[in-house]
C-alpha positions in Angstrom: -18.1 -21.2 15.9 -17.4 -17.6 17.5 -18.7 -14.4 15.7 -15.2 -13.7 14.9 -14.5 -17.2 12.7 -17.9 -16.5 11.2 -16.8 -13.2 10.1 -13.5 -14.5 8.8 -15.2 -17.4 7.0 -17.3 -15.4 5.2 -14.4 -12.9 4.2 -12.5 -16.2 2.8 -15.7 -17.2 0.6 -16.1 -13.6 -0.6 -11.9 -13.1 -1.5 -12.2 -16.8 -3.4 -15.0 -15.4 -5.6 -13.8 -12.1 -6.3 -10.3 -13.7 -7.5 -12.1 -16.1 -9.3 -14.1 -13.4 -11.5 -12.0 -10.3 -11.3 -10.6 -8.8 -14.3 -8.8 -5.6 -14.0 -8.8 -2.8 -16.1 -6.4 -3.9 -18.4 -9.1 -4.1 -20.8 -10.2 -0.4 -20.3 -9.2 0.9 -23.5 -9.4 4.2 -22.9 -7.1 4.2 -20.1 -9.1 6.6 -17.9 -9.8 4.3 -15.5 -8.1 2.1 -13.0 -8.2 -0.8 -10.2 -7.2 -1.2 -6.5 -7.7 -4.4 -5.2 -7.5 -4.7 -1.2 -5.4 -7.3 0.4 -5.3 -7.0 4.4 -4.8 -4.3 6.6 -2.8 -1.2 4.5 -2.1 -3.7 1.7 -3.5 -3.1 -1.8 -2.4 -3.7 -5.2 -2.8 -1.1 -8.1 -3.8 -2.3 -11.6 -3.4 0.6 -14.8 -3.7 -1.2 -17.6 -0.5 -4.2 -17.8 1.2 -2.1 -14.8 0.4 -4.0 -11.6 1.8 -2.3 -8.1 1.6 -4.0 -4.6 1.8 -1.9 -1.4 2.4 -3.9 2.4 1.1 -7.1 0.7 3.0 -9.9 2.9 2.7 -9.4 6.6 2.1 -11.9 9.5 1.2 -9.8 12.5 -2.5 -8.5 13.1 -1.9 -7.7 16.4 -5.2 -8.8 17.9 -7.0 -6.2 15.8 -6.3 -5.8 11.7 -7.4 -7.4 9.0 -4.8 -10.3 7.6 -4.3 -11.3 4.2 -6.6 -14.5 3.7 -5.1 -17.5 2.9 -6.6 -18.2 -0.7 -5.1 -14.5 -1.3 -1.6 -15.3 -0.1 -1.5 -18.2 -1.9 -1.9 -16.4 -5.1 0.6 -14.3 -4.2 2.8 -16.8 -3.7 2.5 -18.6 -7.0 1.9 -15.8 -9.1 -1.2 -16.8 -10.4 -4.0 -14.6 -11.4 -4.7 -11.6 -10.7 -1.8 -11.4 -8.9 0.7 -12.3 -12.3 2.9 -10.1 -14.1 3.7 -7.7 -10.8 5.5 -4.5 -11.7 6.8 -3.6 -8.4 6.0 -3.9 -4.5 7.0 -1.0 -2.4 6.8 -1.4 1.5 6.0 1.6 3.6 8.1 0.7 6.6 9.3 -2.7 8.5 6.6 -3.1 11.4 4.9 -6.5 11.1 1.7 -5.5 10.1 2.7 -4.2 7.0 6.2 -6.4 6.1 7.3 -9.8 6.6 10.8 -9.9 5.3 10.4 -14.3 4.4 7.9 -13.9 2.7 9.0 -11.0 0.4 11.8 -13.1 -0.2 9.4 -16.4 -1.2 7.2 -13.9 -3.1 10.6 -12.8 -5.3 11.1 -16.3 -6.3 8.1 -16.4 -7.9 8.4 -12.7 -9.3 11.7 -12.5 -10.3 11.1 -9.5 -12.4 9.7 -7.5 -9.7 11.0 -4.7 -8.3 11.2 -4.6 -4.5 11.2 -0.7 -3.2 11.5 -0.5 0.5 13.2 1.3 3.1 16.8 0.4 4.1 15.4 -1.0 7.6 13.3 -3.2 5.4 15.7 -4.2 3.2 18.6 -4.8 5.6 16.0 -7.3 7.6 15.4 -9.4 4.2 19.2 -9.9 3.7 19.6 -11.1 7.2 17.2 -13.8 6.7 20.4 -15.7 4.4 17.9 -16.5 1.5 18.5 -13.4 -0.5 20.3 -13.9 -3.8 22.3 -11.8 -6.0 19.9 -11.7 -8.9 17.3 -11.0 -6.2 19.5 -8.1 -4.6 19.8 -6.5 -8.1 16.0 -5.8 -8.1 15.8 -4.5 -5.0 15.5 -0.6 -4.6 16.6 0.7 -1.3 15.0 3.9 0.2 17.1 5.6 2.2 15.8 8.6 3.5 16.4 10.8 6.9 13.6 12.8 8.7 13.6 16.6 6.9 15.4 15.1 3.8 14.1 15.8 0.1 11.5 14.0 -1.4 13.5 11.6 -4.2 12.1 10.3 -7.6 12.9 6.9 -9.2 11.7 6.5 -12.9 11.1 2.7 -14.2 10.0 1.3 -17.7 6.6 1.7 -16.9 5.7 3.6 -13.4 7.3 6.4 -11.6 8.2 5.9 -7.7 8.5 9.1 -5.8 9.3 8.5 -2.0 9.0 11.1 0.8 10.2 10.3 4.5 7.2 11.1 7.0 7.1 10.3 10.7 5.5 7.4 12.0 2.2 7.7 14.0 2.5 7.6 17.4 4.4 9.5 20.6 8.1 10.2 20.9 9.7 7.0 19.2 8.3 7.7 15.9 10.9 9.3 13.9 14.1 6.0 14.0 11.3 4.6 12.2 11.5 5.1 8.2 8.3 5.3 7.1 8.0 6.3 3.8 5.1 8.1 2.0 4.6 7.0 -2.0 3.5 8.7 -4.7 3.1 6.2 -7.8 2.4 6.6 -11.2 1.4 4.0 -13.3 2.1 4.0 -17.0 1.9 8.0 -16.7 -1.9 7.5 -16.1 -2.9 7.2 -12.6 -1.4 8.6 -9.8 -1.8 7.0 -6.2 -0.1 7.6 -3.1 0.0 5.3 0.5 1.0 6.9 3.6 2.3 3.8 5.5 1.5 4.5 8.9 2.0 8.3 8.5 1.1 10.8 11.9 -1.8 13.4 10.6 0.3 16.3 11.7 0.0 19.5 9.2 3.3 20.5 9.4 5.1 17.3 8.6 3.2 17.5 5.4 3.0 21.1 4.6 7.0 21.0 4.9 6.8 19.1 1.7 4.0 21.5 0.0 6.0 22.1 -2.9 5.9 18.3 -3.7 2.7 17.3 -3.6 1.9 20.3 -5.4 4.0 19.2 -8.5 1.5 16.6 -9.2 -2.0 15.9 -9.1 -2.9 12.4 -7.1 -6.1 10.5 -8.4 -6.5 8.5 -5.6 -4.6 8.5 -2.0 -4.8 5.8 0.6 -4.0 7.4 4.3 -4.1 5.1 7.2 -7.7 5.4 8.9 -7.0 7.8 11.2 -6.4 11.3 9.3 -10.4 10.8 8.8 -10.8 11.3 12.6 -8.2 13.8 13.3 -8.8 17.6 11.9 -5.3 18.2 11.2 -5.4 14.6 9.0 -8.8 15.9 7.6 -6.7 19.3 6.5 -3.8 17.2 5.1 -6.3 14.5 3.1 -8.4 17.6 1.9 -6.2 20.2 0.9 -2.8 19.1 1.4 -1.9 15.9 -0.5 -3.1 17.6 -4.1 -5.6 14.5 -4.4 -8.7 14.4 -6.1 -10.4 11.5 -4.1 -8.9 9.5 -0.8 -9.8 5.9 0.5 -9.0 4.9 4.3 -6.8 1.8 5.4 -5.1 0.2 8.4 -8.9 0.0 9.1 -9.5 -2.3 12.9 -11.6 -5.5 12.2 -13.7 -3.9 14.6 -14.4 -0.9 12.8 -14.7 2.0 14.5 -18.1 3.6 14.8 -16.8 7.0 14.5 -14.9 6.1 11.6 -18.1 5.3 9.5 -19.8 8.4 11.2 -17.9 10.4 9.2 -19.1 9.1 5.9 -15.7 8.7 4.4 -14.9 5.5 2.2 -12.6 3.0 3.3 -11.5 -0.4 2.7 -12.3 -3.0 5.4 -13.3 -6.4 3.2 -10.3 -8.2 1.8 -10.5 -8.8 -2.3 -12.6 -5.9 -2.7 -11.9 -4.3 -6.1 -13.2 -0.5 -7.0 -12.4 1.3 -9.9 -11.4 5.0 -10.1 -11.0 7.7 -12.7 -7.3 9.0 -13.7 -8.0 12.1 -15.2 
């Protein structure tokens, strides 16, 4: 058996425990704290209180360097069953492979028929060409439709509210067809969270939106990896998202030695759970 299947093994055995034990905070009574549960590469899901939010859960493509979804998690998923019942909403950054599958959203919905389905209009527009999409299922899905330099938009539901800003893609020249979109969530008007998707740690694609990530206070961001090692995504993560603490994704199997250098936290074992404070 090869390092790499060890490794993977191991990560399996530790996922099956943690979903075995895990209880979120759902039973915090004062509701000052809350969960975030990773699942695989940028995916993570958000517990505040009964309000559970998934972001890039389903995804097939690791290409030859992130972290999958394990099976035992995926299954879950799947069937609903616990902790992964009761899901509020899932909200995809953008429709590359490593953070979107558009079948198995679709297989997801039919077990959470209640959820919502956020995602941009690339994402959604690949779902209904797979043929399996209903009309109850198309009624619960949200489509982001957003153009590069457009305003940020807000989208209140029972219990969370989405706000969704469009910010380039990392990467060279290509990156703008892309719709990536940046979330800011809050749960049961508690916590606060926000996922970058694959956002590029440039200042001014951020600071052009100062005014909105000054209008509300984030508990707990989750940029892609790279803003720890860039200064201009150390600028943005430190001063210019509004948030009080930040945890890396997207983090490389391998992870990079430079990365842990720099003392940040970051999520790299799937079905780790850590608590944080929302106030």
């Amino acid at each position: 058996m090869t390092l790499l299947s060890i490794r993977n093994f191991l990560i399996s055995c530790v996922s099956a425990l943690i979903l075995s034990s895990w209880t979120a905070s759902a039973d915090d009574v004062d509701g000052t704290t809350a969960d975030v549960m990773y699942l695989g590469n940028a995916g993570i899901m958000v517990v505040q209180g009964s309000t559970k939010v998934l972001f890039d859960p389903l995804f097939r493509d690791d290409y030859g360097q992130y972290q999958l979804v394990p099976p035992e998690i995926r299954t879950r998923l799947f069937e609903a069953e616990p902790p992964f019942d009761n899901i509020d909403a899932v909200l995809i950054s953008h429709a590359h492979g490593d953070h979107f599958n558009a079948v198995d959203i679709v297989k997801f919905h039919e077990a959470h028929p209640d959820a919502l389905i956020v995602a941009p209009e690339q994402a959604l527009d690949t779902m209904i060409a797979t043929g399996s999409v209903t009309d109850a299922m198309a009624a619960r899905f949200v489509s982001i439709d957003l153009d590069y330099g457009d305003l940020p938009i807000s989208i209140p539901f029972t219990s969370l509210t989405v706000e969704a800003v469009r910010i380039p893609h990392a990467g060279g020249a290509p990156r703008r067809p892309i719709q990536n979109i940046a979330y800011r969530v809050t749960l049961e008007d508690a916590a606060t969270v926000m996922h970058l998707g694959d956002a590029d740690p440039t200042v001014e694609d951020f600071a052009n939106y100062s005014d909105h990530w000054q209008a509300r206070e984030t508990d707990m961001a989750f940029p892609p990896y790279w803003f720890f090692l860039n200064f201009q995504g150390q600028a943005v993560v430190s001063a210019g998202l509004n948030a009080s603490n930040a945890t890396g994704v997207h983090v490389p199997i391998a992870v990079p030695r430079n990365l842990i250098e720099t003392g940040q936290p970051f999520f790299a074992s799937p079905g780790e759970v850590r608590s944080f404070q929302t106030d």
